[in-house]
C-alpha positions as CSV (number, residue, x, y, z in Angstrom):
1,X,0.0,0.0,0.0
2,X,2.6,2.6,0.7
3,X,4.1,1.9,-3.1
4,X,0.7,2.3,-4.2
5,X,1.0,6.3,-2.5
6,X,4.1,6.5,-3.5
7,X,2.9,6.1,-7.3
8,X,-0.1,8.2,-7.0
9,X,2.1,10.7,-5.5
10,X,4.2,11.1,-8.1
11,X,1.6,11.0,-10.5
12,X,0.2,14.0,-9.4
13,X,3.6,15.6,-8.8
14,X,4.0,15.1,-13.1
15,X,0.5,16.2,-13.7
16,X,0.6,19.3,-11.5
17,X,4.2,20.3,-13.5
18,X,2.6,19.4,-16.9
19,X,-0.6,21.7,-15.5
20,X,1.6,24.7,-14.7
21,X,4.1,24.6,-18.3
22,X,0.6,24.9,-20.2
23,X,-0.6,27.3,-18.4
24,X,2.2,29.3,-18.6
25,X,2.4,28.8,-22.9
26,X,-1.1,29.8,-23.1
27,X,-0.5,32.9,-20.8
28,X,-1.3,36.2,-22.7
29,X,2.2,37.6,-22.4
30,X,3.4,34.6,-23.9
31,X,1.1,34.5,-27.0
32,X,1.5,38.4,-27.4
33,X,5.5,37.8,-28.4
34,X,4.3,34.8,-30.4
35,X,1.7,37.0,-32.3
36,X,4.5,39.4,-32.6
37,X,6.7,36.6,-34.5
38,X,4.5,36.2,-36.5
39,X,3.7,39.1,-37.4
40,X,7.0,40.9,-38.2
41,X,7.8,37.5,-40.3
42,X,6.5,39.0,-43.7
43,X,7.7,42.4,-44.0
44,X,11.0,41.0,-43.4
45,X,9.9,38.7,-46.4
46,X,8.4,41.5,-49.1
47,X,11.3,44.2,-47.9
48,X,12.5,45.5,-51.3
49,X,16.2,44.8,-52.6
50,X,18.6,47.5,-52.5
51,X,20.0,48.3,-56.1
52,X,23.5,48.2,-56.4
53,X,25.4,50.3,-59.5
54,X,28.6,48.6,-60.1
55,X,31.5,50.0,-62.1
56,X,30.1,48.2,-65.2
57,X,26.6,49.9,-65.2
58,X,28.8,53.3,-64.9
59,X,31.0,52.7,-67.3
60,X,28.4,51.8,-70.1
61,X,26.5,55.1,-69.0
62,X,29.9,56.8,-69.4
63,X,29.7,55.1,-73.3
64,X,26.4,55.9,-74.3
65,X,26.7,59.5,-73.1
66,X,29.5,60.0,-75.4
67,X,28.1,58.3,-78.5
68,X,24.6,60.7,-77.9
69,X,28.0,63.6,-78.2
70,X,29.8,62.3,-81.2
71,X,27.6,63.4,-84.5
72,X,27.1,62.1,-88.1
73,X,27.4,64.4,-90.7
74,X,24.7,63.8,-93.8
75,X,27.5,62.1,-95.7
76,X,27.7,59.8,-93.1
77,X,31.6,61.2,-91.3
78,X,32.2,62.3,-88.3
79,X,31.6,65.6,-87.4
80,X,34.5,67.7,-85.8
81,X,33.3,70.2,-84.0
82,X,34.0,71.7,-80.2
83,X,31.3,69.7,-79.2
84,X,33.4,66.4,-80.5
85,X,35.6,68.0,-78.2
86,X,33.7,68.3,-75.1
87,X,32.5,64.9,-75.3
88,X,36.0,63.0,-75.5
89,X,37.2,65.3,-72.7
90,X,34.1,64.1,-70.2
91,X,34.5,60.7,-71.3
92,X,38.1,60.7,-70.9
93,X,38.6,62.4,-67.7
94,X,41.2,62.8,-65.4
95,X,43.9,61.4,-67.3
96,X,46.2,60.6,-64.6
97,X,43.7,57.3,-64.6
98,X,44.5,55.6,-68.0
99,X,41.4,53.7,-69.4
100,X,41.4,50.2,-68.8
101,X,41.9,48.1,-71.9
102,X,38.5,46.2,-70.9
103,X,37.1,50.0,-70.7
104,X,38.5,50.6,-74.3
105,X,37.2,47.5,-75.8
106,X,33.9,47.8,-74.5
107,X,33.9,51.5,-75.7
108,X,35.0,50.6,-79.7
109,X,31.9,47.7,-79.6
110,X,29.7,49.7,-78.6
111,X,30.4,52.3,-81.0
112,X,30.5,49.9,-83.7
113,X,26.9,48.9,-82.4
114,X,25.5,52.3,-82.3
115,X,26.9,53.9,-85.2
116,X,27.1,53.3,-88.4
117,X,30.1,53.2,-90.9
118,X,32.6,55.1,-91.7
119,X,31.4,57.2,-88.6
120,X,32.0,54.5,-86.3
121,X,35.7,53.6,-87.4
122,X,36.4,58.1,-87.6
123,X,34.9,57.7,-83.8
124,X,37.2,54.9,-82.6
125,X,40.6,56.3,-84.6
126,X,39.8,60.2,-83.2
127,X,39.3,58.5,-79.2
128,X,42.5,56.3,-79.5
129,X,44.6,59.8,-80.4
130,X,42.9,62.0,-78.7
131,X,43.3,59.8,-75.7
132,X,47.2,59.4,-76.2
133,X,47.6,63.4,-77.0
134,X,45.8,64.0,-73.4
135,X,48.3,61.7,-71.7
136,X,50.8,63.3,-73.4
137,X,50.1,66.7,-72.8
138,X,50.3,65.7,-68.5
139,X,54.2,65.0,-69.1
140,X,54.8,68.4,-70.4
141,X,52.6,69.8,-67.5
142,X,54.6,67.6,-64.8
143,X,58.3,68.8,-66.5
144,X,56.8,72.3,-66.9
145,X,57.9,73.5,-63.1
146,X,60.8,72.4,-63.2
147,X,62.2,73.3,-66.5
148,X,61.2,77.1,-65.4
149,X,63.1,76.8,-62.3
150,X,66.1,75.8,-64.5
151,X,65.5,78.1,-67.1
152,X,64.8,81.0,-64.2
153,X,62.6,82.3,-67.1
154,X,59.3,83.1,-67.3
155,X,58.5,84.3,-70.5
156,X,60.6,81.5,-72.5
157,X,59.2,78.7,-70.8
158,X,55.9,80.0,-71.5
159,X,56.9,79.9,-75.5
160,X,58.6,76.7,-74.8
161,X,55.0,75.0,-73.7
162,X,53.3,76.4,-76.2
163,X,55.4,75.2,-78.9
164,X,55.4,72.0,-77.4
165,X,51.7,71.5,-76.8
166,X,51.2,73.0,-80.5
167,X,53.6,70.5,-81.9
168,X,52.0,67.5,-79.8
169,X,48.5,68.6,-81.3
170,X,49.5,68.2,-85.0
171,X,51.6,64.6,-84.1
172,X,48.2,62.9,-82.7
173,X,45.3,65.0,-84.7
174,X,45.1,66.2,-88.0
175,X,45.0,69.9,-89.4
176,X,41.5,69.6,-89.7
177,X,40.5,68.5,-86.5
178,X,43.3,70.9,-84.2
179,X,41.4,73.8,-86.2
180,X,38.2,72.6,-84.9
181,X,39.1,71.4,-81.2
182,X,41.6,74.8,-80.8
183,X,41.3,77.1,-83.4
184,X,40.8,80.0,-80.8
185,X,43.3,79.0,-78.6
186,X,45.8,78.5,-81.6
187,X,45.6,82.1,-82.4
188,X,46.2,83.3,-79.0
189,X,49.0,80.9,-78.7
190,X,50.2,82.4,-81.9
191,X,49.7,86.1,-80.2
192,X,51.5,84.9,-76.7
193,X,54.4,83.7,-78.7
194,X,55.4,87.0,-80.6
195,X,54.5,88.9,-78.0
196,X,56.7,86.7,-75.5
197,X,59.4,88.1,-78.5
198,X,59.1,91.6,-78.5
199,X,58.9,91.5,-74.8
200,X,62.1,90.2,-74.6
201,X,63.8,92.1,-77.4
202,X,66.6,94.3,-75.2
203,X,67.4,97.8,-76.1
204,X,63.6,98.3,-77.1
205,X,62.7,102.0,-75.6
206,X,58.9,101.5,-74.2
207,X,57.7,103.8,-77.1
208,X,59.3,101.2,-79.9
209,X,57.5,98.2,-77.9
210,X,54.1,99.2,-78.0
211,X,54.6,100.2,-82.1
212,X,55.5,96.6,-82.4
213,X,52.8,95.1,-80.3
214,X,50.6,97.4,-82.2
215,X,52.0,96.1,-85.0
216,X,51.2,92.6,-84.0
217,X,47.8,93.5,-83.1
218,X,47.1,94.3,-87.0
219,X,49.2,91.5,-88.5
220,X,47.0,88.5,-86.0
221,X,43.7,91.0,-85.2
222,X,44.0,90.2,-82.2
223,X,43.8,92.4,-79.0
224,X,46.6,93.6,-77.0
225,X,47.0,92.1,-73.5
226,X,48.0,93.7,-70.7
């Protein structure tokens, strides 16, 4: 008889404890954080993806904006204008980054997608220079300090550079298409450089000096800088 209590005893003792645990799942507090599981489960589900622009998706946007800037004349060339200009120049950028040749190719196919012959081959030849004049031109910007503190001379190294940038215009571009890119700053060049020469002329009394800028005014029609 006394294992009989004993059993009954700790039969209750197992009920009672399975009793209390579901009373405290079913507990109000308890179903609130389950409701609240639940709940928050589908907006994690329909939150939106973030869009991500790579370096490919910029570079292709980089493309197409310079192929919208690169017109077709009605004979079906290339125009050269100073908007031809403008475009390479955006599209090229800072040139102390050269282009990729990934970058390139992808540039000369699309091109060849988007325009149509002999445009597209004038595009791709007039990018390939223009890019190798622009890295160019940044070594004669980089020796350019130093040369005028070895030359102590102002005025010369200002004709030296501008001889030098003239001369690296006409070794990557043609006649045609320095006149359209920098036929302004050609004739100002042109000014700076005889003027650089009369400057430096000794022995000239300040009245002969200004007959011979004047003169140079009239030979260039250009005006005289202070």
């Amino acid at each position: 008889m006394s294992s009989l209590n004993k059993l009954i005893v700790s039969g209750l003792i197992i009920l009672s404890v399975l009793v209390i645990s579901l009373l405290f799942w079913l507990s109000p507090s308890n179903i609130s954080k389950n409701d609240s599981t639940h709940t928050n489960a589908p907006s994690a589900a329909i939150e939106q993806p973030k869009v991500i622009v790579t370096t490919s998706t910029l570079d292709t946007q980089r493309t197409e904006k310079l192929i919208q800037g690169l017109e077709t004349s009605p004979d079906g060339h290339l125009k050269i204008t100073g908007k031809t200009r403008q475009s390479l120049d955006e599209f090229l950028g800072d040139q102390s980054k050269e282009l990729s040749n990934d970058m390139m190719s992808s540039t000369k196919n699309q091109i060849h997608q988007k325009m149509k012959e002999p445009a597209a081959t004038e595009s791709i030849t007039l990018l390939e220079h223009y890019a190798t004049y622009k890295k160019e031109l940044i070594k004669i910007d980089a020796v350019a300090p130093q040369t005028v503190q070895q030359m102590n001379d102002d005025n010369l190294m200002a004709g030296v550079k501008i001889q030098q940038i003239s001369a690296l215009r006409h070794e990557y571009l043609s006649p045609e298409i320095v006149q359209a890119f920098y036929g302004n700053d050609n004739s100002n060049a042109q000014y700076e450089l005889a003027r650089q020469r009369i400057m430096s002329i000794n022995g000239l009394s300040d009245e002969q000096r200004q007959e011979e800028l004047k003169a140079l005014q009239d030979q260039l029609q250009k005006p005289v800088f202070n």
